[in-house]
C-alpha positions in Angstrom: 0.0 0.0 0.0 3.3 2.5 0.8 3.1 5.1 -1.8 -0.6 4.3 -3.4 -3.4 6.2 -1.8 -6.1 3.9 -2.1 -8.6 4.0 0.7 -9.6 0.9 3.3 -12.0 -1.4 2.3 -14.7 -0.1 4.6 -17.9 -2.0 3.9 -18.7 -5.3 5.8 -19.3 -7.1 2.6 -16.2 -6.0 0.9 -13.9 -6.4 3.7 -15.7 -10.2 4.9 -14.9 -10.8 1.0 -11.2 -9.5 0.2 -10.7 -11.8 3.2 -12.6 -14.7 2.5 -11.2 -14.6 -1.9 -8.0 -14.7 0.4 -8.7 -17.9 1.8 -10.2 -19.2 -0.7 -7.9 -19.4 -3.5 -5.3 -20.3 -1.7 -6.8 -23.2 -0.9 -8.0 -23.7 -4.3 -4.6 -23.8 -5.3 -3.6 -25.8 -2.5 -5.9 -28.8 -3.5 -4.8 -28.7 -6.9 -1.1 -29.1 -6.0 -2.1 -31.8 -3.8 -3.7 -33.6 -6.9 -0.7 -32.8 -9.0 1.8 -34.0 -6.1 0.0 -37.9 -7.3 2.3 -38.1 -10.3 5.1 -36.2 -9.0 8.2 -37.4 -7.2 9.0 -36.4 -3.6 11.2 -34.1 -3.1 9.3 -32.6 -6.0 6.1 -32.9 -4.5 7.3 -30.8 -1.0 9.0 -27.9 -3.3 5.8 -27.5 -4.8 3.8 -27.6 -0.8 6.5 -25.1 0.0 5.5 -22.6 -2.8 2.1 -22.5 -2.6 2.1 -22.3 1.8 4.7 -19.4 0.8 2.4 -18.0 -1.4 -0.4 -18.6 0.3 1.2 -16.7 4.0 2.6 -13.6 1.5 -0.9 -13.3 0.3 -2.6 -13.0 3.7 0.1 -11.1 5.1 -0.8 -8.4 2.3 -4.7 -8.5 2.7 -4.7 -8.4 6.2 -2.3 -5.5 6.2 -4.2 -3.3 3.7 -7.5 -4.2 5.6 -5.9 -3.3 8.8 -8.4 -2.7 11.7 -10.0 -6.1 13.2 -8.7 -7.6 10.5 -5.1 -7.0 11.0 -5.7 -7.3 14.9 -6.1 -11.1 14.0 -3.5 -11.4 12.1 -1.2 -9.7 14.6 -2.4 -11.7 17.5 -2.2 -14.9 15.2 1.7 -14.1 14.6 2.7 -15.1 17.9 0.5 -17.8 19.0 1.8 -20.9 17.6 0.1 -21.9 14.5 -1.1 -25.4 16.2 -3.7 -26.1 13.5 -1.0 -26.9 10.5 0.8 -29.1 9.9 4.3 -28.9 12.0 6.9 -28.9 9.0 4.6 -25.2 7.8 4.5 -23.7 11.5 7.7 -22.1 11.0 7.2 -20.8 7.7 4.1 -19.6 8.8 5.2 -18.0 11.8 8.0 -16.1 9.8 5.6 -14.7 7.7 2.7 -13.6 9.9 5.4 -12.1 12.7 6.1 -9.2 10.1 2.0 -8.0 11.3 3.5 -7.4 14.6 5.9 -4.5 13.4 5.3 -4.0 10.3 2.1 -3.1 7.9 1.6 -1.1 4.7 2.2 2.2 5.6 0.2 5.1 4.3 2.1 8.1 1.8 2.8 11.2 3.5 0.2 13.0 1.6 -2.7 10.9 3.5 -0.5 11.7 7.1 -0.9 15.5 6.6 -4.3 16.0 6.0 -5.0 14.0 9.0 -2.6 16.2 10.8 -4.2 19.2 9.3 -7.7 17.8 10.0 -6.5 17.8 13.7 -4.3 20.4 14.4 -5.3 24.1 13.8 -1.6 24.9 12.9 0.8 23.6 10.2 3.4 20.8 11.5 6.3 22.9 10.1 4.8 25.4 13.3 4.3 23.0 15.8 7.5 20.7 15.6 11.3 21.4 14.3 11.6 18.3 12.4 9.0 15.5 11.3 10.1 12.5 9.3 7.6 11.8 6.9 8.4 8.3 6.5 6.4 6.1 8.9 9.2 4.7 11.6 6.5 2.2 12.3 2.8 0.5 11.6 0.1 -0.9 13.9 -3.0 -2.2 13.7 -5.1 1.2 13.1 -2.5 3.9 12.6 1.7 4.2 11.9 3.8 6.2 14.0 6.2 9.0 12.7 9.5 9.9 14.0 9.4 14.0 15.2 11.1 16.2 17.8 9.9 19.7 19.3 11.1 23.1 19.5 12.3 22.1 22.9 14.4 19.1 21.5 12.6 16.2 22.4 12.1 13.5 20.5 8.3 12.4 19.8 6.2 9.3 18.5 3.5 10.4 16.6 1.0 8.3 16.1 -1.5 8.7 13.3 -5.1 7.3 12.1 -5.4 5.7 9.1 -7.9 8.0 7.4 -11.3 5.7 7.1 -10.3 3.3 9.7 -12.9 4.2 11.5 -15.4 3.5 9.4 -13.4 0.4 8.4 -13.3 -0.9 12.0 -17.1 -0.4 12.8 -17.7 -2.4 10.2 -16.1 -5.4 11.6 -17.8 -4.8 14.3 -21.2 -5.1 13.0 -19.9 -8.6 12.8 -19.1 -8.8 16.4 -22.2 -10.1 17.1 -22.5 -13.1 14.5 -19.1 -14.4 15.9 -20.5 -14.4 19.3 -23.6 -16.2 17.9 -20.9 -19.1 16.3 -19.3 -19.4 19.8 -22.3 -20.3 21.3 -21.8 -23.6 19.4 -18.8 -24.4 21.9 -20.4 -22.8 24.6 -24.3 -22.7 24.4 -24.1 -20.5 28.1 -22.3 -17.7 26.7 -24.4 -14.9 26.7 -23.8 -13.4 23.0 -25.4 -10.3 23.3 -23.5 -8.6 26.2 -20.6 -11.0 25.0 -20.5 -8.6 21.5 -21.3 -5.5 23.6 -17.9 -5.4 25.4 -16.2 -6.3 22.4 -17.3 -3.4 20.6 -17.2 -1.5 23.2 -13.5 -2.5 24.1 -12.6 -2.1 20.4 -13.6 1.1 19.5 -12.1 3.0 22.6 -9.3 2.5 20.0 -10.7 5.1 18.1 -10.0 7.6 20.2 -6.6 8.5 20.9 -7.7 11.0 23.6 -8.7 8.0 25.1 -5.6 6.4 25.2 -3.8 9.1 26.0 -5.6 9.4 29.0 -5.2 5.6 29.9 -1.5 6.4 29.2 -1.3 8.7 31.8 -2.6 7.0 34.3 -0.2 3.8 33.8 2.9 6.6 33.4 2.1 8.2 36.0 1.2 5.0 38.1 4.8 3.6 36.9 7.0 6.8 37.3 10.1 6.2 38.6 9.4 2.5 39.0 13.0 0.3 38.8 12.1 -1.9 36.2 9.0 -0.7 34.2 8.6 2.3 31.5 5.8 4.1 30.6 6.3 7.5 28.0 4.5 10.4 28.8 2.3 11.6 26.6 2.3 15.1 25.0 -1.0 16.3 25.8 -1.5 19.5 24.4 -0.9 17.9 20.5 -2.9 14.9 21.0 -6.4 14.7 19.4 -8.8 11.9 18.9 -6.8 10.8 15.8 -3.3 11.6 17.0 -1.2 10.6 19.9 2.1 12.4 20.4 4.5 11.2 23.2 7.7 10.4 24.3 10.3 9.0 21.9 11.5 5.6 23.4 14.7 3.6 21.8 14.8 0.0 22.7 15.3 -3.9 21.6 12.1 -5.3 20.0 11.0 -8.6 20.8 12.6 -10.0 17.9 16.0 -9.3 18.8 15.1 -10.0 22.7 14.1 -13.6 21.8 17.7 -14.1 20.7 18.9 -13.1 24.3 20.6 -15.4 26.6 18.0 -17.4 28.5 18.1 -16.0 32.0 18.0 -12.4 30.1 14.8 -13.9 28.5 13.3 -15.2 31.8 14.1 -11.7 33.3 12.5 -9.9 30.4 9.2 -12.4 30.9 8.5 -11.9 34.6 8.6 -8.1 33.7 5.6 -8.4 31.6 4.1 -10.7 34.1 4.7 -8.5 36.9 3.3 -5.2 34.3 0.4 -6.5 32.8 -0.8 -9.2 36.1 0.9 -6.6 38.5 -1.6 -3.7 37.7 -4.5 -5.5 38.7 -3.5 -5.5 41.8 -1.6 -2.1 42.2 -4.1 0.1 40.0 -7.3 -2.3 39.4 -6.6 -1.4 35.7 -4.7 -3.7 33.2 -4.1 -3.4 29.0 -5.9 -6.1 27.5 -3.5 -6.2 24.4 -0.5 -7.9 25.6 1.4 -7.8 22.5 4.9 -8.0 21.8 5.0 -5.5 19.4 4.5 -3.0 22.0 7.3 -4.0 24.4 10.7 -3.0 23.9 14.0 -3.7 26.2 15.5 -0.5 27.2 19.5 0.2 27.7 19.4 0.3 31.3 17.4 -3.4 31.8 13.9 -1.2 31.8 11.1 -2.9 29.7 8.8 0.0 28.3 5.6 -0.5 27.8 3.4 0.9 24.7 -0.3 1.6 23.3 -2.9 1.9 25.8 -5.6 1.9 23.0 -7.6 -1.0 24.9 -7.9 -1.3 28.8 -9.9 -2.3 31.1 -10.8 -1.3 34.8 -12.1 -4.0 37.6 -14.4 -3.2 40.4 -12.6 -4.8 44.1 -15.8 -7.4 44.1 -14.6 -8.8 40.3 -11.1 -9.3 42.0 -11.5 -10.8 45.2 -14.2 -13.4 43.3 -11.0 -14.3 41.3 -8.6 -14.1 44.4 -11.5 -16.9 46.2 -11.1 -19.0 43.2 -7.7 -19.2 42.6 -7.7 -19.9 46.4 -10.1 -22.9 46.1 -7.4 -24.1 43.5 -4.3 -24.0 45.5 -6.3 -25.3 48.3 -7.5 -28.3 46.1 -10.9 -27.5 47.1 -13.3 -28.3 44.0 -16.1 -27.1 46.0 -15.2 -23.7 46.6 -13.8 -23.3 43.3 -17.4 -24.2 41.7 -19.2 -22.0 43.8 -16.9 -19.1 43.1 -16.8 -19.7 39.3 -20.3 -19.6 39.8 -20.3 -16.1 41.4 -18.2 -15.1 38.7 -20.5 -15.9 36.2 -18.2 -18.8 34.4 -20.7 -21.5 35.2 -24.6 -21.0 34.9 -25.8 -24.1 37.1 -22.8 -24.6 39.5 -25.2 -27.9 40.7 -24.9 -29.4 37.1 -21.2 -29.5 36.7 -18.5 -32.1 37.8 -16.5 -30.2 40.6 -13.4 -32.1 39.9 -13.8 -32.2 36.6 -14.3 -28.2 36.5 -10.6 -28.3 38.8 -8.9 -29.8 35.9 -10.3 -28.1 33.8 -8.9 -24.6 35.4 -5.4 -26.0 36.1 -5.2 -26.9 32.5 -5.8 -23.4 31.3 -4.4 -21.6 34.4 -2.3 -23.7 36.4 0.7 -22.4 35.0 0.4 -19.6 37.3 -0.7 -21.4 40.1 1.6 -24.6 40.5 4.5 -24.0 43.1 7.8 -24.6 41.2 9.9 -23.4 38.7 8.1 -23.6 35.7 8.8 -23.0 32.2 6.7 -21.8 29.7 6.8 -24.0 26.2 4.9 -23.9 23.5 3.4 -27.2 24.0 2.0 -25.6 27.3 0.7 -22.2 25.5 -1.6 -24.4 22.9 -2.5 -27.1 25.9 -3.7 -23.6 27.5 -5.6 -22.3 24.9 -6.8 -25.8 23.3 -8.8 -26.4 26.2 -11.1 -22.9 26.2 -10.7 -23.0 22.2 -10.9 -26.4 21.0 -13.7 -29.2 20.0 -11.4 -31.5 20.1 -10.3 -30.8 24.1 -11.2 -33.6 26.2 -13.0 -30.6 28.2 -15.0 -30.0 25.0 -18.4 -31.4 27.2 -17.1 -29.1 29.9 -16.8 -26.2 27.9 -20.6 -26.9 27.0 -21.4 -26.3 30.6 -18.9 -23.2 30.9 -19.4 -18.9 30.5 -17.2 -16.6 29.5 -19.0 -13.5 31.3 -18.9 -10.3 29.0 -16.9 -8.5 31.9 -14.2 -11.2 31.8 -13.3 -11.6 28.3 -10.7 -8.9 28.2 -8.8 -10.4 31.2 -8.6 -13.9 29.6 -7.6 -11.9 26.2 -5.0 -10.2 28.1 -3.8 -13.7 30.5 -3.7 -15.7 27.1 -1.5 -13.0 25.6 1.0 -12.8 28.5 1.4 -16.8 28.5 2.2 -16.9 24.3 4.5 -13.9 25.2 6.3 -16.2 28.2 6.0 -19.3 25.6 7.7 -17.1 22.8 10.6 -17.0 25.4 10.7 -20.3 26.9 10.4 -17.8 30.2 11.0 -19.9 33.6 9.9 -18.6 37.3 8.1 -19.6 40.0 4.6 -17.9 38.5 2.6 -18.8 41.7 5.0 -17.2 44.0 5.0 -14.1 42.3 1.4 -14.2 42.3 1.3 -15.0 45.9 2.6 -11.0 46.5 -0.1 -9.8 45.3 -3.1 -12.2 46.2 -2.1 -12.7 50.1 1.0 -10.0 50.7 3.7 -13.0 51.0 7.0 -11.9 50.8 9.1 -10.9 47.5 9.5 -14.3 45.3 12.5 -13.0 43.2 14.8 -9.9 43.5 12.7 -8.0 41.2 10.0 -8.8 43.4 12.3 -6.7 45.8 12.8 -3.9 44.0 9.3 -3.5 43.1 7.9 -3.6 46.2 10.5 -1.0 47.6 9.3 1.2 45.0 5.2 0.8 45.7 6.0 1.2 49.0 8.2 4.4 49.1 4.8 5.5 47.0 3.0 4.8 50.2 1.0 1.5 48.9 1.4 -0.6 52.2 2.3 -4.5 51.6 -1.2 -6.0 53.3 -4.0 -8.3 51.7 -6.0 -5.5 49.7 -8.5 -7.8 48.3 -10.0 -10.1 50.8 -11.3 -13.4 49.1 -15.0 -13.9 49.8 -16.9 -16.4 51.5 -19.2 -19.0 48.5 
């Protein structure tokens, strides 16, 4: 798309159908070199396999970028969960391919960029900044960022919305609802309507970048200071609903971080743990979009954290309920962990479902973070996770029958199933329970980090007690 100026597909049809031609002629041509493969010989046979899965990853790669919105958004969060449903010898070419969604995307010509910017701003850029590179630095799933700095001499990220994304992204949105209405087929208890609600709600906060700059000042300022975690400040007085200005940040991406010693690795993961999980429990606030892209590895061992576009805030009664079942779990109580699940909302007729059953169930998905030893994260663990809230095939496919996702939850298991294909993505080992242990009953540090951390909070004045009392089912 870089250098053509031809708008996003914006209607629901078009865009379900640039998609879906996608898919479909790829595997078109995928049949037909499987019938052709009959009569070839082997090694021929995989060259040809090769090609077309090539071809058929550029192609998607392309039509998901120039859809960007949703669309992209799936492809982004496809990139780094492993691609379990091909076959194993494709996974890494597929991988390859897709992981470009997480940095990069067809950017838009600088012609497009201004008008926004003079849509916005009441003043020409050459007024507001002394330099602004016109050449996107970087793409995301709804705008690209632009390198600038100000008068002053700071250096800026500008972020920018694609012109018509909007309109783009409340189209797949309309579709929000009919995706709800499939899931029901896994999970007849799932309450669609409200289920789409929060999605779209969720979703098109995105819009608005005076939204997120507002979520990113709270986190910033929350995380000022803090040893370990980074948060830029935003530039208020530039940013609008379609542009975000704030600080410049240079760091490793998570490419370049995955190729990192392994205890550099398992430092880096329990800093996103600690971030994303950590703020539940320090701010009652977390981001939902747990995406590599928008981590980076600063000089000084800092991890900074970026885009706040989708958040979500919990009431104290929504967190101890989850406090009293994790509780019931590492007190191997099936009982108590029905009843609070219940409470929660994730099971509709507590009295109908198999309490030890239901126990495995939530070890398999969660236990990672609540088994007492050093664990590491694998990918063989990342798809067992999400295989058994995702997949027919699960031997908790009857349980999943029985089981709700309430509308209030789904960001929280978007945001815990994005932190464990992060840790997986680094083979990241720690001791998740103990960690989680500071924050659910005020134990003591687990790791040196831990340490730090809580000498930071606490200078801040946030006392080291049980905030969030389980409750009584």
């Amino acid at each position: 798309m870089a250098g053509k100026e031809e708008g996003i597909p914006g209607g629901r049809v078009q865009r379900t159908a640039k998609v879906g031609h996608v898919l479909g002629s790829a595997g078109a041509r995928y049949a037909g070199t499987r019938a052709r493969n009959v009569v070839r010989s082997p090694d021929d046979a995989t060259a040809a396999l090769d090609k077309r899965h090539m071809e058929a990853a550029e192609r998607m790669v392309d039509a998901l970028g120039q859809l960007k919105g949703a669309a992209m958004k799936i492809g982004q969060l496809a990139s780094f969960i492993d691609t379990d449903f091909l076959p194993p010898e494709y996974r890494d070419l597929y991988q390859d391919k897709l992981s470009q969604l997480r940095s990069e995307a067809p950017s838009m010509p600088w012609k497009q960029v201004r008008e926004v910017l003079e849509e916005e701003w009441d003043d020409p850029v050459e007024d507001l900044f002394e330099d602004f590179e016109e050449e996107a630095a970087a793409a995301a799933s709804i705008g690209q960022v632009h390198r600038a700095r100000l008068p002053d001499g700071r250096r800026v990220a500008v972020k920018i919305q694609y012109p018509g994304v909007a309109k783009a992204l409340r189209a797949d949105m309309q579709n929000a609802g009919m995706i709800m209405r499939m899931a029901k087929a896994i999970a007849p208890g799932l309450d669609a309507k409200a289920a789409a609600a929060e999605l779209k709600e969720r979703v098109l906060e995105e819009l608005d970048y005076e939204y997120e700059a507002q979520n990113q000042r709270t986190f910033a300022r929350a995380y000022r200071g803090h040893p370990f975690i980074y948060v830029p400040d935003v530039v208020t007085r530039l940013s609008r609903t379609r542009v975000l200005v704030s600080e410049w940040v240079d760091g490793m991406g998570f490419e370049d971080v995955k190729a990192l010693p392994q205890e550099e690795k398992d430092r880096f993961g329990e800093i996103v743990f600690r971030f994303c999980f950590g703020s539940i429990y320090h701010l009652q606030h977390f981001n939902a979009d747990a995406h590599p892209g928008n981590y980076l590895l600063l000089g000084d061992g800092r991890v900074a954290f970026l885009d706040f576009g989708m958040t979500k805030q919990l009431d104290k009664e929504q967190i101890e309920l989850e406090i009293t079942a994790i509780e019931a779990v590492l007190d191997h109580s099936p009982e108590r962990l029905r009843e609070a699940l219940g409470e929660l909302g994730f099971v509709r007729n507590p009295k109908r479902v198999d309490a030890e059953r239901l126990m495995e169930h939530v070890k398999t998905v969660g236990g990672w973070y609540m088994r007492d030893e050093e664990l590491t994260i694998d990918s063989e663990l990342v798809m067992r996770a999400i295989a058994a809230v995702t997949d027919p095939r699960s031997e908790f496919f009857d349980m999943m029958r029985r089981e709700n996702i309430p509308a209030n939850e789904l960001m929280g298991r978007r945001m815990e199933s994005g932190v464990l294909a992060v840790l997986g993505q680094l083979n990241a080992t720690r001791n998740w329970m103990r960690i989680g242990r500071e924050w659910w009953f005020a134990d003591e540090p687990a790791t040196e980090l831990g340490r730090e951390e809580w000498a930071y909070f606490e200078a801040k004045g946030e006392r080291r007690t049980r905030k969030f009392s389980a409750r009584v089912t």
